[in-house]
N, C-alpha and C positions, 0 to 999 in steps of 0.2 A: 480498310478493314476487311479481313477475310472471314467471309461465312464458312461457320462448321457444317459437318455433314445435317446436324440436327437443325441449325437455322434454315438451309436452304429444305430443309421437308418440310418445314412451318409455313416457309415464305410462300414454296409452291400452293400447299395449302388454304393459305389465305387468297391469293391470285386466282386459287381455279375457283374459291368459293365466290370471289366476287366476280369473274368472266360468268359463273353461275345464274347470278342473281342483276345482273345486266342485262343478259338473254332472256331470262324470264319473264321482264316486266320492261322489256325496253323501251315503251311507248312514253312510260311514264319516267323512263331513267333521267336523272341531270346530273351535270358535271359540277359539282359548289368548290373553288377555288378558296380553301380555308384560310381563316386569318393569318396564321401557323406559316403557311406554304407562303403566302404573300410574303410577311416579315422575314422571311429566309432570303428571298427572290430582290424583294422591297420596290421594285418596282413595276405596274401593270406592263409594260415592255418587255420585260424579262420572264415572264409567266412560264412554266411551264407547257412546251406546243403541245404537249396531250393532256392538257385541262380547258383546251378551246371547245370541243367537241364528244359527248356520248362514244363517236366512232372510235376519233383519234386516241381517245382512253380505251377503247376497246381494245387495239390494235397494239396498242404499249404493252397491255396485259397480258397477248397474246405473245408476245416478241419475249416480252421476261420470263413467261412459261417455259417458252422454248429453252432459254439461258440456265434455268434452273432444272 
């Protein structure tokens, strides 16, 4: 699927609001691996590698910033 110009200003959007609101309160941040994402995946093995860790999500967020 190829993003229009208008998806990827949403998408960045959303991504810098949440690199936002990670920083803000990172103490209290956590990573919740949703039902959603499990059932796509369908196995804990197969997890997403930047849903193990606050950081490791940070750093996805910051890499797809860059991409978009």
């Amino acid at each position: 699927m190829a993003l229009t110009t208008e998806d990827r200003l949403v998408l960045k959007a959303l991504v810098e609001k949440e690199l936002t609101d990670i920083r803000k309160d990172e103490k209290n941040f956590k990573v919740v691996n949703s039902p959603v994402l499990s059932s796509i995946v369908r196995t804990r093995e197969n997890d997403f590698p930047f849903l193990k860790s606050a950081k490791l999500y940070e750093k996805y967020l910051e890499t797809l910033q860059k991409q978009l």
